[in-house]
C-alpha positions as CSV (number, residue, x, y, z in Angstrom):
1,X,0.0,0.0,0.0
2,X,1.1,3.6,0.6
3,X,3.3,2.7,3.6
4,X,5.4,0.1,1.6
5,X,5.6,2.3,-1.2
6,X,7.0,5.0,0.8
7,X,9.8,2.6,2.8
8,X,10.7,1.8,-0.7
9,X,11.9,4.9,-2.0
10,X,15.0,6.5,-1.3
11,X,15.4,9.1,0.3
12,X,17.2,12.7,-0.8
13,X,21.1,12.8,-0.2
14,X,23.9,10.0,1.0
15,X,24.9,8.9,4.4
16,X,28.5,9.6,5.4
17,X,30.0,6.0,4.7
18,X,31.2,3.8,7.5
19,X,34.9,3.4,8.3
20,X,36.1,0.1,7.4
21,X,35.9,-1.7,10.0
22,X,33.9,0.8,12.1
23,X,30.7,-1.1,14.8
24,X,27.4,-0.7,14.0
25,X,26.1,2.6,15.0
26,X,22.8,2.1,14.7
27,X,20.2,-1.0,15.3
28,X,19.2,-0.7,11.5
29,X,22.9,-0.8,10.5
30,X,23.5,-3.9,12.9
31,X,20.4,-5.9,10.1
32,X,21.4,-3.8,6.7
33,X,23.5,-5.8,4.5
34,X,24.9,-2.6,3.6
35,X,26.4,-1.9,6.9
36,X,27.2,-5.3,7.9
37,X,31.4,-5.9,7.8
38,X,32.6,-9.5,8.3
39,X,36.0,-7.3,8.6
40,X,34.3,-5.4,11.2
41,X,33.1,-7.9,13.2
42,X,35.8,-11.1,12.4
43,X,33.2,-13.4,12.8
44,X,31.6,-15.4,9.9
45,X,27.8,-15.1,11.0
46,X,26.6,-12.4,8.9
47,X,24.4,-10.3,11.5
48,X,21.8,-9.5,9.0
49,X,21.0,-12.4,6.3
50,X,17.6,-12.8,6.1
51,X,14.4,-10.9,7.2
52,X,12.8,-12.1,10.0
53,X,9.4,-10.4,9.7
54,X,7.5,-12.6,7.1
55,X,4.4,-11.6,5.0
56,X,1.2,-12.1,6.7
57,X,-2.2,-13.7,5.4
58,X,-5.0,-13.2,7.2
59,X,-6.1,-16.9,8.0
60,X,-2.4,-17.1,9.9
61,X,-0.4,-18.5,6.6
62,X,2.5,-16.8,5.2
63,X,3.2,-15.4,1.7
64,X,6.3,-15.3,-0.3
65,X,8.8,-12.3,0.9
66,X,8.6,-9.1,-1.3
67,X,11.6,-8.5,-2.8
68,X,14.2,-6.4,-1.4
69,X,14.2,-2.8,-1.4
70,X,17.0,-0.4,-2.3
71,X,18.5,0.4,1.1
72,X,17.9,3.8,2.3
73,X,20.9,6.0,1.6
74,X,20.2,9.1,3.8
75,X,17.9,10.7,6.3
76,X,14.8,12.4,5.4
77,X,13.8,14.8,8.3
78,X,11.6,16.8,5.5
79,X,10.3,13.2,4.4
80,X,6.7,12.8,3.4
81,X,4.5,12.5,6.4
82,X,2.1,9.5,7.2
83,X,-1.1,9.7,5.5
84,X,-2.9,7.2,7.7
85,X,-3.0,7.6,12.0
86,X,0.0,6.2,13.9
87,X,-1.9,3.3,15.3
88,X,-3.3,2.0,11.9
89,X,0.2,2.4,9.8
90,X,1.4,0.2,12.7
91,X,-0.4,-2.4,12.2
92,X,0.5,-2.3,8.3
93,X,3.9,-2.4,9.4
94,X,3.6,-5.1,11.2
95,X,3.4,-6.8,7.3
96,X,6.7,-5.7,6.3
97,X,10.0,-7.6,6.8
98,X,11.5,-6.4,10.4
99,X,14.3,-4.2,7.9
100,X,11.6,-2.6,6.4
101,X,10.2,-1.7,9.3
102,X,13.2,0.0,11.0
103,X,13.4,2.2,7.8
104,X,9.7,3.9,8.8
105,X,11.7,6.5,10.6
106,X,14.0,7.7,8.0
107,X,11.9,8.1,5.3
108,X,8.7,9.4,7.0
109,X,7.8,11.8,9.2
110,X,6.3,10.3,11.8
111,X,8.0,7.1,11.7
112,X,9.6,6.9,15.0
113,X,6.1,7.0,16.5
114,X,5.1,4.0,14.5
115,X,7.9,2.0,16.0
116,X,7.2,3.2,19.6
117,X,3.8,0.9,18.7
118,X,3.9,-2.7,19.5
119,X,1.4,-3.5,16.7
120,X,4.2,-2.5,14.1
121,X,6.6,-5.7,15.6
122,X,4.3,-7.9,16.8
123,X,4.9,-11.2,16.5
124,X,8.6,-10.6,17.0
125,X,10.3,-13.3,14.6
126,X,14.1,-13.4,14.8
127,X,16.3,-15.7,12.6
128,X,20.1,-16.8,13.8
129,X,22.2,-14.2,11.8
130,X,19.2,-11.2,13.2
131,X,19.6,-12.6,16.4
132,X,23.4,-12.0,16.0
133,X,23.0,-8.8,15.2
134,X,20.8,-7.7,17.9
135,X,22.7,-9.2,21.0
136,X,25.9,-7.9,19.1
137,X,24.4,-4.5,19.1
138,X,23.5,-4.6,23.2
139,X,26.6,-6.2,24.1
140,X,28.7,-3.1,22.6
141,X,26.6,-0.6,24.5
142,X,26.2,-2.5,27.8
143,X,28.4,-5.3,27.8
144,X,27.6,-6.5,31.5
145,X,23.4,-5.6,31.0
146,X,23.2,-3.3,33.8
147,X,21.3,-0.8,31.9
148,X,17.3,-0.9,32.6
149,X,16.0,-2.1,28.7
150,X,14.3,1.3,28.5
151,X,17.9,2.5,27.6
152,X,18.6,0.0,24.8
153,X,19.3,1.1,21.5
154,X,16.0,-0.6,20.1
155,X,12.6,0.9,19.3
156,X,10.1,1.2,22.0
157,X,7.7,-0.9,20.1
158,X,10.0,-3.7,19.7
159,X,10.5,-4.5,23.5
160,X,7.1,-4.3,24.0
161,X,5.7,-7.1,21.7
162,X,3.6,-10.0,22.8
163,X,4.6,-12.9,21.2
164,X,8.5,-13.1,21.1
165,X,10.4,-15.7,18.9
166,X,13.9,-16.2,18.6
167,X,16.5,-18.8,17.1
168,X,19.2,-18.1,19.0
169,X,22.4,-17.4,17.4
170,X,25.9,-19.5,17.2
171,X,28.2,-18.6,19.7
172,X,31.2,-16.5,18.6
173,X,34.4,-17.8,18.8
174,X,37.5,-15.8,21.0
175,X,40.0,-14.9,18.6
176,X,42.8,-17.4,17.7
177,X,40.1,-20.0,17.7
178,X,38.4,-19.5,14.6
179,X,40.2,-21.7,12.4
180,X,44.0,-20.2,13.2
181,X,46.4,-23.4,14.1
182,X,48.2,-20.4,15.4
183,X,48.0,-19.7,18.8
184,X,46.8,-16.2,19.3
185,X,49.9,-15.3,21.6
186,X,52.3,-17.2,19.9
187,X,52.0,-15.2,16.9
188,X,53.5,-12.2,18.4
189,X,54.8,-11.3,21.5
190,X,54.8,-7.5,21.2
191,X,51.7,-5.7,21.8
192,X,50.1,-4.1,19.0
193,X,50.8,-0.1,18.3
194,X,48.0,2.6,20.6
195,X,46.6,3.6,17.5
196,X,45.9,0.1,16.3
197,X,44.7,-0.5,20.0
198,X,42.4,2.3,20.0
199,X,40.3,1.6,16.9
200,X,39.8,-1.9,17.7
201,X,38.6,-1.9,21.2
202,X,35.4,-0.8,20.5
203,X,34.9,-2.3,17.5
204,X,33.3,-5.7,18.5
205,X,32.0,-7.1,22.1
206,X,31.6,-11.1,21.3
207,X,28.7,-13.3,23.1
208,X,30.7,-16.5,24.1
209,X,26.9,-17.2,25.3
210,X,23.8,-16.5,23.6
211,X,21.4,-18.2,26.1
212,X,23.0,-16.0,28.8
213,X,23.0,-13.4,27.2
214,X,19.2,-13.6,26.5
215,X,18.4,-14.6,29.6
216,X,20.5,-11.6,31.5
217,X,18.3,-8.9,29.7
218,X,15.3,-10.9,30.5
219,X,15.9,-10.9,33.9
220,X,16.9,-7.1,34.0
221,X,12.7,-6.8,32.2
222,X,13.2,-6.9,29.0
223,X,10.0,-8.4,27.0
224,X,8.2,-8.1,30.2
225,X,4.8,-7.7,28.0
226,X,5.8,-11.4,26.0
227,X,3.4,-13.6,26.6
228,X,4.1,-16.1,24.0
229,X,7.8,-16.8,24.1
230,X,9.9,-19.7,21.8
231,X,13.6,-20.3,21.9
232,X,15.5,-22.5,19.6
233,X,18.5,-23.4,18.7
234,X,19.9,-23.6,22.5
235,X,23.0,-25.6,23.0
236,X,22.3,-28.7,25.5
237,X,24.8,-27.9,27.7
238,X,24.1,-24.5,28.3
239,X,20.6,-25.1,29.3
240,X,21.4,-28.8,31.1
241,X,23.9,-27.2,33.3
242,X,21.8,-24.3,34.3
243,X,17.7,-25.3,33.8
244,X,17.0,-24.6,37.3
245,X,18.9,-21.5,37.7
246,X,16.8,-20.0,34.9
247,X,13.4,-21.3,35.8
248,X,13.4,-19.2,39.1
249,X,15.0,-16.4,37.4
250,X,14.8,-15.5,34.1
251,X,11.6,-17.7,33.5
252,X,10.0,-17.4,36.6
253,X,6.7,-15.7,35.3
254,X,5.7,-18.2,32.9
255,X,3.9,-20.9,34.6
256,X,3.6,-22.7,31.2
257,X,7.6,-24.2,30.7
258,X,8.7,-26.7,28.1
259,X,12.2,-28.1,27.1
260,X,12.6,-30.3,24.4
261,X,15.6,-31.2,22.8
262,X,16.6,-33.0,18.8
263,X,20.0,-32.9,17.3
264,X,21.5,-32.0,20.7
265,X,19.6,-28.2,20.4
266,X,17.1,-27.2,22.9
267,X,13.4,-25.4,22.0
268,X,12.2,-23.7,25.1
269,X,8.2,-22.8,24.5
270,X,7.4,-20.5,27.8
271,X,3.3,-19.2,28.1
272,X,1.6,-17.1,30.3
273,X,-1.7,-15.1,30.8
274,X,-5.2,-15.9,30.3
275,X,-4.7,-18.3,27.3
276,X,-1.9,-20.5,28.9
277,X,-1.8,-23.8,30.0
278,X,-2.0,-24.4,34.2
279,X,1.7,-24.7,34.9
280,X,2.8,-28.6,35.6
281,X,3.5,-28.0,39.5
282,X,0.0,-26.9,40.1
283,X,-1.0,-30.3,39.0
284,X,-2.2,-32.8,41.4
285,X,0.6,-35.3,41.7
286,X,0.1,-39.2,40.1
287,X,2.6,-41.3,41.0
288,X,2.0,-44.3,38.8
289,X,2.4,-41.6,35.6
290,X,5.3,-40.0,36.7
291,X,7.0,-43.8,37.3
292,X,6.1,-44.7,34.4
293,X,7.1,-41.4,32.4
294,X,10.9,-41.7,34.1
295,X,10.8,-45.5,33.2
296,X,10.2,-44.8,29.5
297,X,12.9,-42.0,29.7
298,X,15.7,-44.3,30.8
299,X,18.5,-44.9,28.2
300,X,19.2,-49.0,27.8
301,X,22.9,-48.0,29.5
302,X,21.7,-46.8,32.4
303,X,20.7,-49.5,34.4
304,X,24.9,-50.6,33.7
305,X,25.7,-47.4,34.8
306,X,23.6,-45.6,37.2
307,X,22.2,-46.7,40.3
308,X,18.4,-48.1,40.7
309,X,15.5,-44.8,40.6
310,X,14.2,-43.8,43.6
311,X,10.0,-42.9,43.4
312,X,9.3,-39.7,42.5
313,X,8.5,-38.3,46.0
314,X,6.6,-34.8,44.8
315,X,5.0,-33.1,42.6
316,X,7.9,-30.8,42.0
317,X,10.2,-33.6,41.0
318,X,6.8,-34.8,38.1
319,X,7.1,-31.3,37.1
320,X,10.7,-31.3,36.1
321,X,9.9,-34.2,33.9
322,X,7.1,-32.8,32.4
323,X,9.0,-29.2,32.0
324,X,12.3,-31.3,30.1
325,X,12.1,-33.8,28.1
326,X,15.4,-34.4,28.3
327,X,15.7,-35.5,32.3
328,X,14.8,-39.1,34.1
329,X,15.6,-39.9,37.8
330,X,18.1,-42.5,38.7
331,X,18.7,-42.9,42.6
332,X,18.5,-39.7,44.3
333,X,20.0,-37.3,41.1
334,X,18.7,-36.5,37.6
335,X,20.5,-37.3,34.9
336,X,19.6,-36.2,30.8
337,X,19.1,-38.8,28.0
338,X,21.5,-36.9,25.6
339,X,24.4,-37.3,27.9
340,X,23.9,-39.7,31.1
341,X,27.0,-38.1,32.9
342,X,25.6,-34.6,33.7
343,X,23.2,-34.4,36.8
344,X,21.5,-32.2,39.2
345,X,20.6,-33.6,43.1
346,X,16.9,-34.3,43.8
347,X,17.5,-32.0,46.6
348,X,18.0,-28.9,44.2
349,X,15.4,-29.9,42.5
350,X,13.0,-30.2,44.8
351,X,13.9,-26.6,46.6
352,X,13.6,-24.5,43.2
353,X,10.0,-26.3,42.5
354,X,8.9,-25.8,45.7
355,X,9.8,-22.2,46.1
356,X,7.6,-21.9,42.4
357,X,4.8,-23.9,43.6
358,X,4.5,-21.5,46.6
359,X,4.8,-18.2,44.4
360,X,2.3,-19.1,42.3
361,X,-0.4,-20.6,44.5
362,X,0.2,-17.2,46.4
363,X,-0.8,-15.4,42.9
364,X,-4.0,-18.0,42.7
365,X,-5.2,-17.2,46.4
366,X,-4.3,-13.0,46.2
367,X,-7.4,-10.9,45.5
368,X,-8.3,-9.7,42.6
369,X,-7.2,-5.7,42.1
370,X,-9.7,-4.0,42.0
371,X,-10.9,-2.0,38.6
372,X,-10.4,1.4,37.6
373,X,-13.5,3.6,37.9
């Protein structure tokens, strides 16, 4: 329509171009191909591949992508203005591919209060290399995530969306690991001139851990409106080694949890609000079920290896299994199909579902608040 058409043209004038080599300076330079520098970065992910928002039908399906637009070569500020009310060219937007839609505010008038909507975003739909880009972009600007996500470089529509999907990204490599038989301090032993120092500090802050690094904004409120959340791509030994610490922290407010794992990734699908499922500890405990559940999970090694399972004794222990996929009891520790040697103690176990079980019957019993007159 008229918004599409007017993202597609190009505005008047030329950017100044990047430095080789120079970061991102903006969150539409981190998913432009234009800006995007495999020099820059030194990592072989490109950050902005493929468009994450797809074409929308109205029964749900998706279309083929348009194709791709000339990128935006300059700012606009005298751009044409919107010819339709913020809240409706939002939800047009929310049509266009997620590049497209970040270019609303250089070639309109008006655009930056499109993408303060959620309806322009919303469902949030981020590939691997976009993904990339993104984390990339907040690691730069706060590398340890102590900023409140009202500061991050990202529209305020975006962080408000409420249904959030993400395939995580590949983690990045330290340098002299990426292929280089050549240690990285063997190569040389004097440091490298100021200058040279100085342009390539800020050039680049790596995430060794995506799932971390995710789960350390979410923690901090990012998303906090996401009520439909799906994580792929998670390495299993990022999430194995740290499932609880993350239920009760980063994914504490979904009642509705679920781990499952192919290929030696992780999918996390997380639910809350008036459309979610009941979450599995609030469930009345079976015992036979959960027996037979932790029977069927049990590799054909582990009865050489491990010792006898102990009966499940709660409904917090059920729970675990019914959250991950991945987990069966053998004597008083869980262990996880994909890799029989890593294990957590019933005892942890036990004390993170508990403490949930509590918080959210507390939520059940409180009264409602009461409406606004």
């Amino acid at each position: 329509g008229t918004v599409a058409s007017s993202a597609r043209r190009p505005a008047r004038g030329r950017l100044a171009p990047n430095r080789p080599g120079a970061a991102p300076r903006s969150l539409l330079e981190a998913f432009d191909r234009e800006h995007a520098g495999v020099e820059a970065t030194r990592i072989e992910a490109d950050c902005c591949e493929t468009p994450a928002k797809c074409m929308r039908r109205p029964d749900g399906s998706r279309a083929a992508l348009p194709q791709a637009s000339p990128p935006v070569k300059a700012v606009d500020p005298e751009g044409s203005p919107l010819p339709l009310p913020t809240a409706v060219v939002a939800c047009v937007a929310g049509y266009l591919p997620l590049v497209e839609t970040l270019r609303l505010a250089e070639v309109a008038r008006g655009g930056s209060a499109v993408l303060s909507e959620p309806a322009a975003f919303d469902p949030l739909v981020l590939d691997r290399a976009q993904c990339a880009g993104l984390l990339r972009r907040l690691r730069r600007d706060d590398p340890l995530g102590m900023r409140p996500p009202s500061d991050y470089p990202v529209p305020r529509g975006l962080s408000r969306v409420c249904a959030l999907r993400v395939e995580l990204m590949e983690a990045d490599l330290p340098r002299g690991r990426e292929g280089d038989e050549t240690p990285a301090m063997s190569r040389s032993m004097s440091p490298p001139p100021s200058s040279q120092r100085r342009s390539s500090f800020p050039r680049i802050r790596l995430v060794l851990d995506p799932l971390e690094e995710l789960c350390r904004r979410l923690r901090r409120g990012w998303f906090s409106s996401v009520l439909d959340l799906t994580i792929s791509n998670v390495e299993d030994h990022r999430l194995d080694y740290h499932f609880l610490t993350l239920r009760g922290t980063a994914f504490v407010n979904f009642p509705h949890f679920r781990a499952s794992a192919v290929g030696g990734r992780y999918s996390i699908v997380a639910r809350r609000g008036p459309g979610a499922p009941a979450a599995a500890a609030l469930q009345p405990f079976d015992p036979r079920a959960a027996a037979e559940m932790n029977t069927c999970r049990q590799t054909d090694e582990a009865p050489l290896m491990l010792s006898p399972a102990r009966e499940l004794s709660c409904q917090g222990e059920a729970a675990f299994l019914q959250e991950n996929s991945q987990v069966f009891k053998s004597g008083e520790n869980f262990h996880f199909v994909h890799a029989p040697w890593r294990s957590c103690s019933g005892e942890a176990v036990r004390r993170r579902y508990g403490a949930l079980l509590q918080m959210w019957q507390r939520q059940l019993e409180a009264p409602p608040l009461p409406s606004a007159a």
